[in-house]
PDB file of N, CA, C and O in Angstrom:
ATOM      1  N   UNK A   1       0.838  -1.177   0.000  1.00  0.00           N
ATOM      2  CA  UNK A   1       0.000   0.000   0.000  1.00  0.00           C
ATOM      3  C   UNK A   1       0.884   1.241   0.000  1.00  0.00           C
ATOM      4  O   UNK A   1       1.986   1.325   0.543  1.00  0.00           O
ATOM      5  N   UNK A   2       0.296   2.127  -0.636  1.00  0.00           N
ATOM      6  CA  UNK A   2       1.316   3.472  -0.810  1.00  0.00           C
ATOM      7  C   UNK A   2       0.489   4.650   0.044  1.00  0.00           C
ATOM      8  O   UNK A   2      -0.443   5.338  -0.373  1.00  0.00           O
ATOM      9  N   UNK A   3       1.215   4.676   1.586  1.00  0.00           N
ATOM     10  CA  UNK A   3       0.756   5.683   2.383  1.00  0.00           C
ATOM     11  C   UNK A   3       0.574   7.080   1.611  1.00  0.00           C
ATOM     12  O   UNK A   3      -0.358   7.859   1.811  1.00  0.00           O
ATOM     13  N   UNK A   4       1.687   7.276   0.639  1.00  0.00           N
ATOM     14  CA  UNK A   4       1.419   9.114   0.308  1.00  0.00           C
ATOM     15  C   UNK A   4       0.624   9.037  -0.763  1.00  0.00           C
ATOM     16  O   UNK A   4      -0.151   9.993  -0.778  1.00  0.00           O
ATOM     17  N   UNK A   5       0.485   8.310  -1.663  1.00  0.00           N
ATOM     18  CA  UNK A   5      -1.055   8.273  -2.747  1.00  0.00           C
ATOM     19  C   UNK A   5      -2.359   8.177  -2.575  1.00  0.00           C
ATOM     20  O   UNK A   5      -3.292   8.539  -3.291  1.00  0.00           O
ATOM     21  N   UNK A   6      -2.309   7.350  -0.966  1.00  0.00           N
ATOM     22  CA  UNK A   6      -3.377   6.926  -0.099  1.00  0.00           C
ATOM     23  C   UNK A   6      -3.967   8.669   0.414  1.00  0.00           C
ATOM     24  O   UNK A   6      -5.145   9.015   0.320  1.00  0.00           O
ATOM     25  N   UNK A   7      -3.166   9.307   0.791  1.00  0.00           N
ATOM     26  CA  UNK A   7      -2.914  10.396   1.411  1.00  0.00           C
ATOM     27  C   UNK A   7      -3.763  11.599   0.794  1.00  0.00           C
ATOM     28  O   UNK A   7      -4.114  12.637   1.354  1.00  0.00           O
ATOM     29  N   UNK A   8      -4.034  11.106  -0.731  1.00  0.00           N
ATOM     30  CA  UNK A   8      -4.571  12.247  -1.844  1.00  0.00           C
ATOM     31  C   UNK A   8      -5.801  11.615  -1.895  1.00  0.00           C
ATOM     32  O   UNK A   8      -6.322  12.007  -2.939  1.00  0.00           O
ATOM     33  N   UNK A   9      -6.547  10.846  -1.327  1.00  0.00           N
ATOM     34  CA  UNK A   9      -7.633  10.016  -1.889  1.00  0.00           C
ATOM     35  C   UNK A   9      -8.431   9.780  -0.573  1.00  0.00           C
ATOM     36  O   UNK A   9      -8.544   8.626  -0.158  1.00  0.00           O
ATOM     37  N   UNK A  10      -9.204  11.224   0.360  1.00  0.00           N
ATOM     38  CA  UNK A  10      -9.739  11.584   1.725  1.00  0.00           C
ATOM     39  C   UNK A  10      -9.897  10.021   1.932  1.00  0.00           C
ATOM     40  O   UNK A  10      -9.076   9.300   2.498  1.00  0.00           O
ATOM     41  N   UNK A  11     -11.611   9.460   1.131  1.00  0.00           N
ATOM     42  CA  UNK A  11     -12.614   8.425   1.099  1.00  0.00           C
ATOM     43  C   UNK A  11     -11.590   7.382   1.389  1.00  0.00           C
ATOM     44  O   UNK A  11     -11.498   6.838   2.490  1.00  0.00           O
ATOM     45  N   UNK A  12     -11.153   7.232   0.808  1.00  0.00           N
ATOM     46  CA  UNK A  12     -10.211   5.653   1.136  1.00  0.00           C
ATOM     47  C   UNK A  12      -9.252   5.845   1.991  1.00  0.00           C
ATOM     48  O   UNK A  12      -8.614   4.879   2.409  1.00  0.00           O
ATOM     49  N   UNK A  13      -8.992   7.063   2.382  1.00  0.00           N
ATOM     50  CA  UNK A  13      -7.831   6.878   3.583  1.00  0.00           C
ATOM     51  C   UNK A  13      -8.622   6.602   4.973  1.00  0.00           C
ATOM     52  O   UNK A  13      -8.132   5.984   5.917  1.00  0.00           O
ATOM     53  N   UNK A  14      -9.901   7.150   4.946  1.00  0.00           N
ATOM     54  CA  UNK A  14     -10.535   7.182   5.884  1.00  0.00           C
ATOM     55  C   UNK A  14     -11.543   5.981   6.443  1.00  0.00           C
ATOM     56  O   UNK A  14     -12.102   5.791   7.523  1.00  0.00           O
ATOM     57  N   UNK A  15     -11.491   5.099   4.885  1.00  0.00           N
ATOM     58  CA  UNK A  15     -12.082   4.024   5.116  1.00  0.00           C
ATOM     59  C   UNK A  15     -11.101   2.752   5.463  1.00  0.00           C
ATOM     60  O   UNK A  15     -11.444   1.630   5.836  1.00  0.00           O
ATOM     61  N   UNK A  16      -9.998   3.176   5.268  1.00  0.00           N
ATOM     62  CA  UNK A  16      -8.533   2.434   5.617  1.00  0.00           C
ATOM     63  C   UNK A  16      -8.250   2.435   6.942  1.00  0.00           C
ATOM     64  O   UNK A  16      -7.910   1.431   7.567  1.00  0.00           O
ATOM     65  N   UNK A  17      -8.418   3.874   7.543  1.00  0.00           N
ATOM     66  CA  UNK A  17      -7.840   4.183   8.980  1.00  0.00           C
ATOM     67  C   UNK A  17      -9.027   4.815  10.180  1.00  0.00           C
ATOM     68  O   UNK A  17      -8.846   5.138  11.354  1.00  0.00           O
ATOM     69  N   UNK A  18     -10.036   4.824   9.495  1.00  0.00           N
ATOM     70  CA  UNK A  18     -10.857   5.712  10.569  1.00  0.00           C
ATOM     71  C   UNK A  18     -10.687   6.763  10.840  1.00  0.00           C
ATOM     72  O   UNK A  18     -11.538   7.357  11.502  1.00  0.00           O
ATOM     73  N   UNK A  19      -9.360   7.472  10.373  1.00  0.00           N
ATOM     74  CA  UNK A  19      -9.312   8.854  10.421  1.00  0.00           C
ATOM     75  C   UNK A  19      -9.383   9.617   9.105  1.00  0.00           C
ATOM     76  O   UNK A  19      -9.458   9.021   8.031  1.00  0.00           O
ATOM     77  N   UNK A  20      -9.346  11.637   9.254  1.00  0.00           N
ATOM     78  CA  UNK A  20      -9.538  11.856   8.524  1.00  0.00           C
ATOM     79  C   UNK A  20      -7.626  12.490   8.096  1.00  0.00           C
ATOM     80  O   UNK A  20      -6.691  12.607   8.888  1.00  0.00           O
ATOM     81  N   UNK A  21      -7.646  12.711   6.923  1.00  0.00           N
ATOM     82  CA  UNK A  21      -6.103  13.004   7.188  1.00  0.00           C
ATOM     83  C   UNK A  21      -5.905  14.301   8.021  1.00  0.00           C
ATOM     84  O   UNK A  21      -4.805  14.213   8.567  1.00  0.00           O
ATOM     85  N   UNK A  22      -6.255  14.966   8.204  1.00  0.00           N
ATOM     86  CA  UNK A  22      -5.937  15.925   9.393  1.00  0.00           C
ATOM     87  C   UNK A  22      -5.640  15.407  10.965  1.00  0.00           C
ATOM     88  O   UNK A  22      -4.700  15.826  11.640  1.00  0.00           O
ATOM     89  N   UNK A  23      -6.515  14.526  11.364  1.00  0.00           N
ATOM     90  CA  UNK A  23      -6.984  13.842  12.179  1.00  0.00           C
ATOM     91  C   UNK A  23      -5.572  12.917  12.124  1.00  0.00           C
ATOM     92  O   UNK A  23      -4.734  13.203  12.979  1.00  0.00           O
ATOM     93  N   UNK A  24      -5.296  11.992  11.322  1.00  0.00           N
ATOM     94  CA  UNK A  24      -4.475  11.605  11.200  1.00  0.00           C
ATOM     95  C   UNK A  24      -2.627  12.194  11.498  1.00  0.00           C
ATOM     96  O   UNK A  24      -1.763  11.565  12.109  1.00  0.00           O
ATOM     97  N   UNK A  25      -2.479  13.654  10.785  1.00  0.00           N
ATOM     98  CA  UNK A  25      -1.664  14.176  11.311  1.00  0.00           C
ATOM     99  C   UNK A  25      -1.527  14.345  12.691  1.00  0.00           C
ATOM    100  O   UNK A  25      -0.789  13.574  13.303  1.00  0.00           O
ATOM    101  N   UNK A  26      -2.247  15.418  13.396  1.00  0.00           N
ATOM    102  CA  UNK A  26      -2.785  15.341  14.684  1.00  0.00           C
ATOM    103  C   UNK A  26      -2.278  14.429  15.709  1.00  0.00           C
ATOM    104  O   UNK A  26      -1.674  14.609  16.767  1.00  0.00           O
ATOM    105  N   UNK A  27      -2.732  13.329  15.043  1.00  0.00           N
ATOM    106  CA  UNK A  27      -1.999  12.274  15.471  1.00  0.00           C
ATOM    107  C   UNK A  27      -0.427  11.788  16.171  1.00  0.00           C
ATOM    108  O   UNK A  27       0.266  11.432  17.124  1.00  0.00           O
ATOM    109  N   UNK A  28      -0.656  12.237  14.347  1.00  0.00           N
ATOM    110  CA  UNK A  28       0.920  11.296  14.219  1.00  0.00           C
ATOM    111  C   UNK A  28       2.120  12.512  14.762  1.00  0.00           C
ATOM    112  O   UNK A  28       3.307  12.377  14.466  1.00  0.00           O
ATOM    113  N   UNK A  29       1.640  13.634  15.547  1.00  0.00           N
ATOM    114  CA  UNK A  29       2.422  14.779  15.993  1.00  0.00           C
ATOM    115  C   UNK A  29       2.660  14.432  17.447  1.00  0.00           C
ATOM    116  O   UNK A  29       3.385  15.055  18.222  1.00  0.00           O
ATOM    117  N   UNK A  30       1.776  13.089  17.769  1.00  0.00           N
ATOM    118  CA  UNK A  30       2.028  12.570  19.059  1.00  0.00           C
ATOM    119  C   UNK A  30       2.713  11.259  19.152  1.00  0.00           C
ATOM    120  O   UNK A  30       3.431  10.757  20.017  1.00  0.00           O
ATOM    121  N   UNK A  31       2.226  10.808  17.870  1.00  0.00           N
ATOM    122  CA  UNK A  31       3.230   9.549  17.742  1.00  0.00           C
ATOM    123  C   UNK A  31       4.682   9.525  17.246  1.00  0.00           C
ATOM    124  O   UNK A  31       5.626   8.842  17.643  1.00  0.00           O
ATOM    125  N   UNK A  32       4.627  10.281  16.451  1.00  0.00           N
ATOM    126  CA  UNK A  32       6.319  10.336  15.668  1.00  0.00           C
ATOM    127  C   UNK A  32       7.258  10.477  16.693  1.00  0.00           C
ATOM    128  O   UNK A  32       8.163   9.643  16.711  1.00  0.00           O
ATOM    129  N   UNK A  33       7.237  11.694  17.893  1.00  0.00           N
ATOM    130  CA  UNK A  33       8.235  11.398  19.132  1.00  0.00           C
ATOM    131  C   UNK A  33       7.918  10.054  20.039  1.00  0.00           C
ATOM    132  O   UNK A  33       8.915   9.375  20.283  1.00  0.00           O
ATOM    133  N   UNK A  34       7.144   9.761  20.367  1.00  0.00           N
ATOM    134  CA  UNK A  34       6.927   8.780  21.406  1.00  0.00           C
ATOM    135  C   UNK A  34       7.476   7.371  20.509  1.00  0.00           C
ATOM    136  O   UNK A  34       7.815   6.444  21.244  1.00  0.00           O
ATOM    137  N   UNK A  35       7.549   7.219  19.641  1.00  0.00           N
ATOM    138  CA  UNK A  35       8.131   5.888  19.118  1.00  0.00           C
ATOM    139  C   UNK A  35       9.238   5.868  18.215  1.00  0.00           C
ATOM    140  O   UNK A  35       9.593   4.910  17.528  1.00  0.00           O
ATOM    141  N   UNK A  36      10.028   7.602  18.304  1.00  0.00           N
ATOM    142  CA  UNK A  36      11.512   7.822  17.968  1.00  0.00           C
ATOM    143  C   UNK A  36      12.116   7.593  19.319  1.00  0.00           C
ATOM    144  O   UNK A  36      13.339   7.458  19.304  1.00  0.00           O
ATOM    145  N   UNK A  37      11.471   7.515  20.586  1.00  0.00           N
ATOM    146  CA  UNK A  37      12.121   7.846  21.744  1.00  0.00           C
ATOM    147  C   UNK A  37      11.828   6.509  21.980  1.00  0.00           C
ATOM    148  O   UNK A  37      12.809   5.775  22.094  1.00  0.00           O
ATOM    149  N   UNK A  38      10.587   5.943  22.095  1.00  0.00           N
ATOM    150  CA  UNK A  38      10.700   4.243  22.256  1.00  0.00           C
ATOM    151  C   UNK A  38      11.369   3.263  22.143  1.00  0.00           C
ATOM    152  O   UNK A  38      11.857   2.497  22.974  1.00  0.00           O
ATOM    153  N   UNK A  39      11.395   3.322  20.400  1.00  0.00           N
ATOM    154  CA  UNK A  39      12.310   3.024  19.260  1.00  0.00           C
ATOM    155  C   UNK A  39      13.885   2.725  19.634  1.00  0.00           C
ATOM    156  O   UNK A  39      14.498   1.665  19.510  1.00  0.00           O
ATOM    157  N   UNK A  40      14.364   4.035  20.148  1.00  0.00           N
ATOM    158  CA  UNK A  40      15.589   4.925  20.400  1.00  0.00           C
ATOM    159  C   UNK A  40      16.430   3.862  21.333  1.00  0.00           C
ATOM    160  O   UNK A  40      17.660   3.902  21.296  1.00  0.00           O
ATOM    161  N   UNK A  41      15.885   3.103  22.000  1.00  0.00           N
ATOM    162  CA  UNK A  41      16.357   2.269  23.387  1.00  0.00           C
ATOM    163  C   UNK A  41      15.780   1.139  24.003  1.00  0.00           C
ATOM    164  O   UNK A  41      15.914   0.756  25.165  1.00  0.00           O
ATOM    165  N   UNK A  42      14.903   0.491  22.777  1.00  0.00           N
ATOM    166  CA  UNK A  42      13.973  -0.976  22.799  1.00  0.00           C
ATOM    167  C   UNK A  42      14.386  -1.536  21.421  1.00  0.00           C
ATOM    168  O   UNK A  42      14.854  -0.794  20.558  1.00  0.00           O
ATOM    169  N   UNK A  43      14.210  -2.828  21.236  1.00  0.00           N
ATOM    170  CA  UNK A  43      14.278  -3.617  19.805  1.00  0.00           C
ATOM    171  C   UNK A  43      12.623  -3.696  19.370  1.00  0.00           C
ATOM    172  O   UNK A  43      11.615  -3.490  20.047  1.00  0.00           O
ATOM    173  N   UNK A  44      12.734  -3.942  18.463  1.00  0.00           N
ATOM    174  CA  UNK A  44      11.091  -4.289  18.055  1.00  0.00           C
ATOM    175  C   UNK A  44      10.445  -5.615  18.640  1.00  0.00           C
ATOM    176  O   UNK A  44       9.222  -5.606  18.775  1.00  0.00           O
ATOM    177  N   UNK A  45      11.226  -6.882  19.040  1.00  0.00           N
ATOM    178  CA  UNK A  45      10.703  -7.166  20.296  1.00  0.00           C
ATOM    179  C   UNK A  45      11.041  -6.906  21.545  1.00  0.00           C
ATOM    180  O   UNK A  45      10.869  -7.858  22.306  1.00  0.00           O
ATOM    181  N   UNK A  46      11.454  -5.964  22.004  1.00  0.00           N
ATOM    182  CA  UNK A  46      10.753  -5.309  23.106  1.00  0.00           C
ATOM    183  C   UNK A  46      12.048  -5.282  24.238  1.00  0.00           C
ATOM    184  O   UNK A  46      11.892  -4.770  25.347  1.00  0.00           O
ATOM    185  N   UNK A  47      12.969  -5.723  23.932  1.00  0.00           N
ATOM    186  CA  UNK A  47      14.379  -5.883  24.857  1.00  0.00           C
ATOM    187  C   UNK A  47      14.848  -4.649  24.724  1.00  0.00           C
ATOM    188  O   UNK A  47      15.067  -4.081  23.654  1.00  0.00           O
ATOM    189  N   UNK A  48      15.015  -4.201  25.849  1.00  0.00           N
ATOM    190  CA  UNK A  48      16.369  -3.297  25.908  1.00  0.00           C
ATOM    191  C   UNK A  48      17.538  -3.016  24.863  1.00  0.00           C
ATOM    192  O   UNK A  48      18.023  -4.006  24.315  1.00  0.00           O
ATOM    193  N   UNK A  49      18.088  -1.618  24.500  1.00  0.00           N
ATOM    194  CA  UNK A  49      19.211  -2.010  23.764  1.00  0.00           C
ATOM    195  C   UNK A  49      20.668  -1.415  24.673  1.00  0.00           C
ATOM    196  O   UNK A  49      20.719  -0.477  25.469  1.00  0.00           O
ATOM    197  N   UNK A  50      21.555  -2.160  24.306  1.00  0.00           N
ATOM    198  CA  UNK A  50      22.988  -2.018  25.333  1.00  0.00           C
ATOM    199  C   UNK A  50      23.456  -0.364  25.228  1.00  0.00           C
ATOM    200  O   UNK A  50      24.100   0.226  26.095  1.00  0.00           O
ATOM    201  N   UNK A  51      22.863   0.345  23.676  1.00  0.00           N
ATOM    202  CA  UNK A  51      23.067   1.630  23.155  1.00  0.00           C
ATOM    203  C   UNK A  51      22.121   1.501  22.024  1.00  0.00           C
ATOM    204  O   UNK A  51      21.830   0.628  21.207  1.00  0.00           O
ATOM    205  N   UNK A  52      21.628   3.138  22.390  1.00  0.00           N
ATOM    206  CA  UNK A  52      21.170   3.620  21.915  1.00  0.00           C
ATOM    207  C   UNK A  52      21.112   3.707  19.889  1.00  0.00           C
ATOM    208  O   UNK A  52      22.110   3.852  19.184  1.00  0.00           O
ATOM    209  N   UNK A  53      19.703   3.569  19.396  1.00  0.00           N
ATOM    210  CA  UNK A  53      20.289   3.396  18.157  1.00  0.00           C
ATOM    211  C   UNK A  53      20.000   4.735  17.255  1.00  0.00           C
ATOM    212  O   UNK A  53      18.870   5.011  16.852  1.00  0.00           O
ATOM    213  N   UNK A  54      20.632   5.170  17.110  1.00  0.00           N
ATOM    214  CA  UNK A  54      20.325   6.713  16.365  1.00  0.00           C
ATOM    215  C   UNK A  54      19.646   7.089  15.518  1.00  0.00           C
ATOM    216  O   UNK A  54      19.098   8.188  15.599  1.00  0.00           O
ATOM    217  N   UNK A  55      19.514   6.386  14.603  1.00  0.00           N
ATOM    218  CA  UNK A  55      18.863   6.319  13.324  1.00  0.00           C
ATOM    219  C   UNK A  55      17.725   5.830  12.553  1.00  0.00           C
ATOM    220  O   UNK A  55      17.104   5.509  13.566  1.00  0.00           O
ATOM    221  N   UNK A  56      17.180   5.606  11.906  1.00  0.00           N
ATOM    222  CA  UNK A  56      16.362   4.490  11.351  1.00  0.00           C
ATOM    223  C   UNK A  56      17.470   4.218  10.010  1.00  0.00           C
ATOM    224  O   UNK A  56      18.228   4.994   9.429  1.00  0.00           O
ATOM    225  N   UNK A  57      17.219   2.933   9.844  1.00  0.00           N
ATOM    226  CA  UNK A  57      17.900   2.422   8.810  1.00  0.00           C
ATOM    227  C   UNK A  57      17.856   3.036   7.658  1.00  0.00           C
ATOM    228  O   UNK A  57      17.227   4.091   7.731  1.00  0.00           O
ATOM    229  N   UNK A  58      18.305   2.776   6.540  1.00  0.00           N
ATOM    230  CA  UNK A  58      17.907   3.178   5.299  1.00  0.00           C
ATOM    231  C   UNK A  58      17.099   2.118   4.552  1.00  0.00           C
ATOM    232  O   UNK A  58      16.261   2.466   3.720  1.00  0.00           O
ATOM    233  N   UNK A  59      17.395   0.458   4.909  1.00  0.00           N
ATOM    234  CA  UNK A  59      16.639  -0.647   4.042  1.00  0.00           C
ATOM    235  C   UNK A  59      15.436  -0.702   5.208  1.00  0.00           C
ATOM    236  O   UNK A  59      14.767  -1.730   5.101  1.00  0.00           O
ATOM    237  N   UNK A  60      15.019   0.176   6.292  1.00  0.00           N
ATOM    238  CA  UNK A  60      13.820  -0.205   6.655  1.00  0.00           C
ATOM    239  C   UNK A  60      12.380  -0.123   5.716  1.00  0.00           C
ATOM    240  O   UNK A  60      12.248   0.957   5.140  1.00  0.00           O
ATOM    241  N   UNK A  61      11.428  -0.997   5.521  1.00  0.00           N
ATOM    242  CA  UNK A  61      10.563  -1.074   4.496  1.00  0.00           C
ATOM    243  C   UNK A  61       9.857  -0.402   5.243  1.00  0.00           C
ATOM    244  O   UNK A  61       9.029  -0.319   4.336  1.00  0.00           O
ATOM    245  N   UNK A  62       9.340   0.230   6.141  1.00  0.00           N
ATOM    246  CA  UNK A  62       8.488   0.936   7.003  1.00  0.00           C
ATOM    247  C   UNK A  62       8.979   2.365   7.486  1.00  0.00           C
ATOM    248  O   UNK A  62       8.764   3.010   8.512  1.00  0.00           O
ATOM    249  N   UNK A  63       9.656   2.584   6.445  1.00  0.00           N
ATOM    250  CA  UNK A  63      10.521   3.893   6.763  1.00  0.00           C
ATOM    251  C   UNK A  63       9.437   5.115   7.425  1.00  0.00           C
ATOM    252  O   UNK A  63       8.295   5.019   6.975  1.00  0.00           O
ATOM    253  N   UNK A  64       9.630   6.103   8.306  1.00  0.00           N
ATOM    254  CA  UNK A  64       8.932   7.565   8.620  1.00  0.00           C
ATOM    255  C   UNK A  64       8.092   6.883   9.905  1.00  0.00           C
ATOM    256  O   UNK A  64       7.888   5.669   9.908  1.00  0.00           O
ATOM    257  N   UNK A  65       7.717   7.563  10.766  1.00  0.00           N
ATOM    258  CA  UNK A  65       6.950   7.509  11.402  1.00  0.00           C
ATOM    259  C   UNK A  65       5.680   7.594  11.235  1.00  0.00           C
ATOM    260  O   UNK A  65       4.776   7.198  11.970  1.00  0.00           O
ATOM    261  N   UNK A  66       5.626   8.283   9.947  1.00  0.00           N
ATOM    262  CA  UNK A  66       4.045   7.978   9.104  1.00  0.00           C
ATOM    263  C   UNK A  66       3.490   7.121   8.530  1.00  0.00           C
ATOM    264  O   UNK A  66       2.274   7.012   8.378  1.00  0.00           O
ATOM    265  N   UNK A  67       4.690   6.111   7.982  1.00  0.00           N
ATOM    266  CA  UNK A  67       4.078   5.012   7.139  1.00  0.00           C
ATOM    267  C   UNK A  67       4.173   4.031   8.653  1.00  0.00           C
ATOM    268  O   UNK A  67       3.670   2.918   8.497  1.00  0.00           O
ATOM    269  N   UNK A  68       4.602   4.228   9.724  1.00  0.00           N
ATOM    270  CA  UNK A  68       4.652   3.202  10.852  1.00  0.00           C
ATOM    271  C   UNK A  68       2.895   3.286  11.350  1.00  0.00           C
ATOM    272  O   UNK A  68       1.955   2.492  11.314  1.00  0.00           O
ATOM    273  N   UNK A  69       3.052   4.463  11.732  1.00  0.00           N
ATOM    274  CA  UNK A  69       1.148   4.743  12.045  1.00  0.00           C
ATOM    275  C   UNK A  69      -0.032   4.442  11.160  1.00  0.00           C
ATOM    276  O   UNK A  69      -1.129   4.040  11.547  1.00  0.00           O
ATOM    277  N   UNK A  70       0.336   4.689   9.915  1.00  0.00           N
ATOM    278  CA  UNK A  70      -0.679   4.266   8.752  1.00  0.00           C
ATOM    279  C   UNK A  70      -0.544   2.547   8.872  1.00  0.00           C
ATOM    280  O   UNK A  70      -1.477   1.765   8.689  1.00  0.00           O
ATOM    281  N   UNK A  71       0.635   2.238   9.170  1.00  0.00           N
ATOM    282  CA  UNK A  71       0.508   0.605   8.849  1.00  0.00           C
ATOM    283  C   UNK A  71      -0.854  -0.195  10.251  1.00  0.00           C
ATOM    284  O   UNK A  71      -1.856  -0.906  10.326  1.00  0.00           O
ATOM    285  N   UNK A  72       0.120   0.613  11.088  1.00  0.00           N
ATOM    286  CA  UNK A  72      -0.870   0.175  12.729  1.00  0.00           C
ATOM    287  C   UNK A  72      -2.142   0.663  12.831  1.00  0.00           C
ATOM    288  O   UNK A  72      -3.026   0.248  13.581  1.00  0.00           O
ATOM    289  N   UNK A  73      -2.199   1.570  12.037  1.00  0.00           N
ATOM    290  CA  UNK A  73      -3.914   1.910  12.058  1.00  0.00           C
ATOM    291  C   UNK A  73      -4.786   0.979  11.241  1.00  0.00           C
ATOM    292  O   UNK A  73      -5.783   0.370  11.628  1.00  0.00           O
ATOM    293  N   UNK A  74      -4.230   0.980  10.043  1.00  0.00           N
ATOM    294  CA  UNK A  74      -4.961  -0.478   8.986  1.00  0.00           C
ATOM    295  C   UNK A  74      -4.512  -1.339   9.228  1.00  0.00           C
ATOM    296  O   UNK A  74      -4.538  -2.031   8.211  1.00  0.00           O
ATOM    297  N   UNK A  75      -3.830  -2.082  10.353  1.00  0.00           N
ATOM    298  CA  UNK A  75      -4.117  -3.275  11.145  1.00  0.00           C
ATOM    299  C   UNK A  75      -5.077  -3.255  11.858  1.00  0.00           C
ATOM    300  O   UNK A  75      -5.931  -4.135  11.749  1.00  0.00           O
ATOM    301  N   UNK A  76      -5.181  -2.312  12.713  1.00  0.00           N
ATOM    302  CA  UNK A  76      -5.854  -2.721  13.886  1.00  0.00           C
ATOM    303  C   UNK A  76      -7.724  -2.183  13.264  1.00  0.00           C
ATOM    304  O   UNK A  76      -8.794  -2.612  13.696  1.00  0.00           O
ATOM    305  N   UNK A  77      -7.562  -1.468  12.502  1.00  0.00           N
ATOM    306  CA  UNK A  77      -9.158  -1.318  11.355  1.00  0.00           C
ATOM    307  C   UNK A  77      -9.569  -2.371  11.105  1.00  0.00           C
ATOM    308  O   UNK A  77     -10.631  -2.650  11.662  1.00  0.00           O
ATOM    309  N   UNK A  78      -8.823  -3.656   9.985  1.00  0.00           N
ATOM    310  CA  UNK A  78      -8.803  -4.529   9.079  1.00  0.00           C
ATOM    311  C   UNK A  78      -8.871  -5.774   9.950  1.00  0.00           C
ATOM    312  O   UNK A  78      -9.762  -6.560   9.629  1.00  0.00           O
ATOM    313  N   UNK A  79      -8.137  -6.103  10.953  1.00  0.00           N
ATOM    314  CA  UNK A  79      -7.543  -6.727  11.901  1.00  0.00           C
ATOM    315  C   UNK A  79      -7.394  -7.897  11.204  1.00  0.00           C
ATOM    316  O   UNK A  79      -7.804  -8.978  11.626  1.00  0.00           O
ATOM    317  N   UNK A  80      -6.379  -7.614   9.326  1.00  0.00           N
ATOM    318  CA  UNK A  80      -5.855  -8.390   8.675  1.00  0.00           C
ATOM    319  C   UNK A  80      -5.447  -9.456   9.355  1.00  0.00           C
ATOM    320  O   UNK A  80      -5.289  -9.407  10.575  1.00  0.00           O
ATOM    321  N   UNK A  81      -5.151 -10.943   8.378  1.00  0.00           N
ATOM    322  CA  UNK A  81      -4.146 -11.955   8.841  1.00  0.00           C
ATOM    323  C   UNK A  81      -2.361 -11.046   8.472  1.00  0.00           C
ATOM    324  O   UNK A  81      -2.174 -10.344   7.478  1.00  0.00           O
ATOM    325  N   UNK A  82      -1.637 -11.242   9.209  1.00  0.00           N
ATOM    326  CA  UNK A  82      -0.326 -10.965   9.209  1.00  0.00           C
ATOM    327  C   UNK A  82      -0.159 -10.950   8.303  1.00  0.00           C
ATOM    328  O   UNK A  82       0.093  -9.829   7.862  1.00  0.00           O
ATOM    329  N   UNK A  83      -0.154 -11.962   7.427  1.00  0.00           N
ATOM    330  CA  UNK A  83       0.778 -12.583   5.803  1.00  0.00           C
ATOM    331  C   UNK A  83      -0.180 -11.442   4.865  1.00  0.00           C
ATOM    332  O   UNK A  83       0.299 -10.982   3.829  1.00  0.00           O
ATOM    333  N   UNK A  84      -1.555 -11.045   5.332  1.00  0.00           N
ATOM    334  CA  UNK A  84      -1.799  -9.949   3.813  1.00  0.00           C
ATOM    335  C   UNK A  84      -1.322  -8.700   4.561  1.00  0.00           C
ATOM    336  O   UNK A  84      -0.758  -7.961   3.754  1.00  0.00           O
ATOM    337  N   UNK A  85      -1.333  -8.213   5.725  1.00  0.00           N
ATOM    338  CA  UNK A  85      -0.741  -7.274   5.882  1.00  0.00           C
ATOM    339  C   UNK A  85       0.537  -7.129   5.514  1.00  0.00           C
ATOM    340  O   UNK A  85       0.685  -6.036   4.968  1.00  0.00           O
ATOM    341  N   UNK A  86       1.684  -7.853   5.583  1.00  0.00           N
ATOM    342  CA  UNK A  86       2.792  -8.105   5.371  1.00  0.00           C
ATOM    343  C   UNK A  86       2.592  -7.551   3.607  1.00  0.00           C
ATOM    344  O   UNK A  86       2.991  -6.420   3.331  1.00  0.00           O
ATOM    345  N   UNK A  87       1.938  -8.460   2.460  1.00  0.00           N
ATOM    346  CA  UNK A  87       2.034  -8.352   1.400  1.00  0.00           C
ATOM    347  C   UNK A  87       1.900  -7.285   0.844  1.00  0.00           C
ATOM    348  O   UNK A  87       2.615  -6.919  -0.089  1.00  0.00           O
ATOM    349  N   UNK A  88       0.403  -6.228   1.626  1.00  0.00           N
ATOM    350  CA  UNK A  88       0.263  -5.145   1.366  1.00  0.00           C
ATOM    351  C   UNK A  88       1.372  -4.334   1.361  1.00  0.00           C
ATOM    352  O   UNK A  88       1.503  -3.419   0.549  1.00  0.00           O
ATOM    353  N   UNK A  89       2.243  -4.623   2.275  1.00  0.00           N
ATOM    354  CA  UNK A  89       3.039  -3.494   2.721  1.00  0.00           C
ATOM    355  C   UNK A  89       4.425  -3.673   2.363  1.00  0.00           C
ATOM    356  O   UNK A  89       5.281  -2.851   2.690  1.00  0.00           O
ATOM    357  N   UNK A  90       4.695  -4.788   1.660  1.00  0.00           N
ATOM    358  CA  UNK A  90       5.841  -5.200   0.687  1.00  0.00           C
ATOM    359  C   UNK A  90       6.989  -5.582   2.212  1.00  0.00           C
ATOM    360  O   UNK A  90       8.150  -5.183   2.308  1.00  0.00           O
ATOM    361  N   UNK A  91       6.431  -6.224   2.994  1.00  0.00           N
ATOM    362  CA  UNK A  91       7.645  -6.406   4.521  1.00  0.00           C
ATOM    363  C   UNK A  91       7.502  -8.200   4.259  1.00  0.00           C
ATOM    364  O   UNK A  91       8.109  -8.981   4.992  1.00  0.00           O
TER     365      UNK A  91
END
């Protein structure tokens, strides 16, 4: 799925996420720090890291903190099986 094409198209973003894209920003002005800082000093399962990791990758397929929230919102909407979420989202 392509979060920023999605992005131009209100009806289907909203039928994707329950929000509206404003709403959505809004949002994601609360999420983008709280899960750079999360992120920052947890693994994605959930351990501690020994140091801090600075960056986001460059081969992450979930790159921005926007396409992270758009993905978790049309999960938890859809409450897809894993494997089509996965496909959708090319991970």
């Amino acid at each position: 799925m392509d979060y920023r094409a999605l992005r131009e198209r209100p009806r289907q973003f909203l039928a994707l996420t329950s929000l509206h894209v404003a709403e959505f920003d809004d949002l994601l002005t609360a999420f983008a720090p709280a899960w750079e800082r999360h992120h920052r000093w947890h693994t994605l399962a959930g351990k501690r890291r020994q140091f801090p990791a600075h960056r986001e990758r460059p081969t992450a397929v979930l790159a921005g903190s926007d396409v992270k929230l758009f993905f978790l919102l049309t999960y938890l909407k859809s409450n897809a099986l894993q494997e089509h979420q996965a496909a959708s989202f090319g991970v």
